[in-house]
Every structure is written in C-alpha cells, then in structure tokens.
C-alpha positions in Angstrom: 125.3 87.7 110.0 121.6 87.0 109.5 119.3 85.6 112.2 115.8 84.9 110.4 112.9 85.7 112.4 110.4 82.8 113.2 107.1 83.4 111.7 105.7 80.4 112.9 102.4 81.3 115.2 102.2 79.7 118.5 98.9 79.4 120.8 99.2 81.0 124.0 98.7 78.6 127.2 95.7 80.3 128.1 94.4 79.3 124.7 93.3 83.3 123.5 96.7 84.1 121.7 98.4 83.0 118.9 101.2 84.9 117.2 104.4 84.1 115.9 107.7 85.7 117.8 108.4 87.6 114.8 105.6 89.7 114.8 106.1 91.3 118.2 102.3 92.0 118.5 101.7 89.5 121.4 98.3 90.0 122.0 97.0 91.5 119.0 97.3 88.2 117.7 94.1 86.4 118.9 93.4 82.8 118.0 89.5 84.0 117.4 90.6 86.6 115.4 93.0 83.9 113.4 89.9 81.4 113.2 87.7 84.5 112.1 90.1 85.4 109.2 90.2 81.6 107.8 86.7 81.2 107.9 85.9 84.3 106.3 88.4 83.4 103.7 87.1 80.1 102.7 83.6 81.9 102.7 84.6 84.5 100.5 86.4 81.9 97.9 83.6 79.5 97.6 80.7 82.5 97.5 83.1 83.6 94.5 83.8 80.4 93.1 86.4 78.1 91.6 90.3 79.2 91.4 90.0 81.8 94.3 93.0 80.9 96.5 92.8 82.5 99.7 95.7 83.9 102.3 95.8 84.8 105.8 98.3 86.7 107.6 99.9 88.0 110.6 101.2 91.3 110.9 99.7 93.3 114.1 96.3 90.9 114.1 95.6 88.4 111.1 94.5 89.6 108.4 93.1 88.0 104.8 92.8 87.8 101.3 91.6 85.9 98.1 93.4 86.0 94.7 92.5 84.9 91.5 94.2 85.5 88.5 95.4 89.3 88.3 92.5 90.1 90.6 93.0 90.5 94.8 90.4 91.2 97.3 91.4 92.6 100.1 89.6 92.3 103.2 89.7 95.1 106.1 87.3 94.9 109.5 87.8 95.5 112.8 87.5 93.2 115.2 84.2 92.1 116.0 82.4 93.7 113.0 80.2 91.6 111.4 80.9 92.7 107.7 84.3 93.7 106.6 85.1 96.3 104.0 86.2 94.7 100.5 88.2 96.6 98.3 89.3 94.5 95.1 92.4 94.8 93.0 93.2 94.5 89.3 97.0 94.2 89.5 98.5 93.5 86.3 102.2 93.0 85.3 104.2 96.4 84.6 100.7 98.4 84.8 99.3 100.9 87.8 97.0 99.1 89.9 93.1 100.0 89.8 91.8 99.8 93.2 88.2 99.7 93.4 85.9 101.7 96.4 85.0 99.7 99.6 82.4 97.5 99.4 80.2 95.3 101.8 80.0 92.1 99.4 82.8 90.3 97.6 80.9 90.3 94.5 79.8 94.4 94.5 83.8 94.8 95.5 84.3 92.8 91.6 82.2 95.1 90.0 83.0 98.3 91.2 86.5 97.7 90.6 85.3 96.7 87.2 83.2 99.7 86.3 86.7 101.7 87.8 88.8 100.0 85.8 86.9 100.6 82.1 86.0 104.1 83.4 90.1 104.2 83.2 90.0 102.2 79.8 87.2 105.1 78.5 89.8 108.0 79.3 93.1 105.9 78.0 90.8 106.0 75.0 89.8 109.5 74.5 93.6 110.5 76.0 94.6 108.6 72.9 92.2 109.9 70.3 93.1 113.4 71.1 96.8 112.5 70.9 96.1 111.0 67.6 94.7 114.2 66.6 97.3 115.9 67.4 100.0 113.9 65.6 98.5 113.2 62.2 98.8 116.7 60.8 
C-alpha cells in the first residue's frame, strides 16, 4: 500500500513558518525565506528576459530556479545573504551536463557556462581530429 505524502506548504499560526508535512523540516521552512525565493525568481526571469520560467521549492528551506530551453540556473544562498551564488546548466537530451562556475549575476552565470561549454566543444574537436588521424591510414 502507498500513502502519498502531502506536499502542500502550510503557514505556521505564528505566521514565520511554512512547510508542507512531507518535508519534515518544520522550521527550516520560513515564510520569508519562501517570499525571498519567489521574488528573487521573478527578478532573475525578467532581468533575463522572455521564456525564463521560474520554480521554487521545498526540500529542507525553499529553494529556486529559472529554466529556459536546455538552459537551468540554479540559484544557492544562505539565508540572509544578499547575493546568491548562480551556477547555470546546459542540459541537453542524452548528453553530459556542462555546469558552469559560480557566479554573482544571472547573466555572468550564462556566459561562463557558455565559454565552459565551447571550451568542451574546442577539445571534442581536437579529440576528433586526432582520432581522424589516426584512422585514415
């Protein structure tokens, strides 16, 4: 038998809480920290532009996202920091990730997981040239 867990977050009484029964952290799940992650969300998608959806979660704390496309940026801070640390994702379908270096800015996450990610390409290339190389006598 299978009894689903309720992941539906609840504010405290006292107002300062609010976590869902499923994910047993009781009060690491503040309602500021909630409100925080939302709004630093929505900030992060519209700085970035159109098509960035954004998610926020629960697991221990809230925590957040925006995705567009192939591309994630992940969003880490304690609480109370004012600047979280960005690290962006190019995820693509069947392929290793390429997970760019922290970052202080959404857009300087982008592009360091860009210059990563065609460092990578540059290798693949010369990986392959040699291998061609190789093969054609």
């Amino acid at each position: 038998m299978t009894t689903e867990r309720n992941w539906t977050p609840t504010l405290s009484a006292d107002g300062i809480f609010f976590c869902s029964p499923a994910c047993g952290g009781g009060k690491y799940c503040k309602k500021a920290d909630y409100d925080l992650a939302v709004s630093r969300s929505n900030a992060a998608a519209e700085q970035l532009g159109e098509g960035w959806e954004t998610h926020v979660w629960e697991n221990l704390g809230w925590h957040y996202k925006v995705r567009k496309g192939f591309v994630t940026l992940h969003f880490s801070h304690y609480r109370d920091e004012p600047t979280p640390s960005i690290r962006a994702w190019i995820e693509l379908p069947d392929q290793p990730q390429i997970i760019g270096p922290s970052a202080n800015d959404p857009v300087e996450a982008l592009g360091l997981a860009t210059q990563l990610a065609r460092t990578q390409i540059s290798k693949l290339e010369q990986a392959l040239a040699e291998l061609y190389e190789i093969t054609k006598h």
